[in-house]
C-alpha positions as CSV (number, residue, x, y, z in Angstrom):
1,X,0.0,0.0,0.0
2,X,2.8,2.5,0.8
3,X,4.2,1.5,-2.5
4,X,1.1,2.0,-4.4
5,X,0.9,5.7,-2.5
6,X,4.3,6.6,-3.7
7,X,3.3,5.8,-7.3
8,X,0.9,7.4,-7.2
9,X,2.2,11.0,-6.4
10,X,5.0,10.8,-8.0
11,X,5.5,13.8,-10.0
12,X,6.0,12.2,-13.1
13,X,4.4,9.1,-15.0
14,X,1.7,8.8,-11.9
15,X,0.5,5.7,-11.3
16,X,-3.5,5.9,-12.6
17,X,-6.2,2.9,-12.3
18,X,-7.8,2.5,-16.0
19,X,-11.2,3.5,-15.5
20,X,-12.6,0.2,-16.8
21,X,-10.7,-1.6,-14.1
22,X,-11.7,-5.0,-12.3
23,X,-10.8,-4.1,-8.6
24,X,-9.9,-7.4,-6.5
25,X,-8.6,-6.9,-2.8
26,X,-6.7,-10.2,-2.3
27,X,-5.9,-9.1,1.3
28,X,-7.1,-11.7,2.8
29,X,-7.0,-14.2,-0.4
30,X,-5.1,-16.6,-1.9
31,X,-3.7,-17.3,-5.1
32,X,-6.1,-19.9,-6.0
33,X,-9.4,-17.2,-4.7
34,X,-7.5,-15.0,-6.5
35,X,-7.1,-16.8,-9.7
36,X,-11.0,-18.1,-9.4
37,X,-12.2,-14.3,-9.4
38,X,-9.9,-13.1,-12.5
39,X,-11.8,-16.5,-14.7
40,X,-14.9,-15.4,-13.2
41,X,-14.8,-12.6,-14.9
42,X,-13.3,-13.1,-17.9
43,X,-16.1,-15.0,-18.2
44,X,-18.4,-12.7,-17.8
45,X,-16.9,-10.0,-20.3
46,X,-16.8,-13.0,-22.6
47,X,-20.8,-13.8,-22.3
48,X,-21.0,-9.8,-22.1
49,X,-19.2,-9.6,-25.7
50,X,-21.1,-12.2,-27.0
C-alpha cells in the first residue's frame, strides 16, 4: 500500500487505475481465490461480448 501511494504522487508518470478496471482486494485471499475471481470474470466479459 505504501508503494502504491508513492506511485501514485510521483511527479512524473503517476501511477492511474484504468477506469474500466476490475478491482480485487486479495488481502485476505489466496492465489487460488484470486485466480478463481480473474476467470470469473473473464467469463463474464466474454458472455457480455457475445
Amino acid at each position: 500500500m505504501e508503494r502504491d501511494r508513492a506511485d501514485e504522487s510521483r511527479e512524473h508518470a503517476p501511477l492511474r487505475q484504468a477506469e474500466d478496471a476490475i478491482v480485487i482486494d486479495s488481502t485476505a485471499l489466496d492465489i487460488e481465490a484470486v485466480l478463481g475471481i480473474m476467470l470469473q470474470q473473464v467469463c463474464q466479459i466474454q458472455q457480455q461480448m457475445g
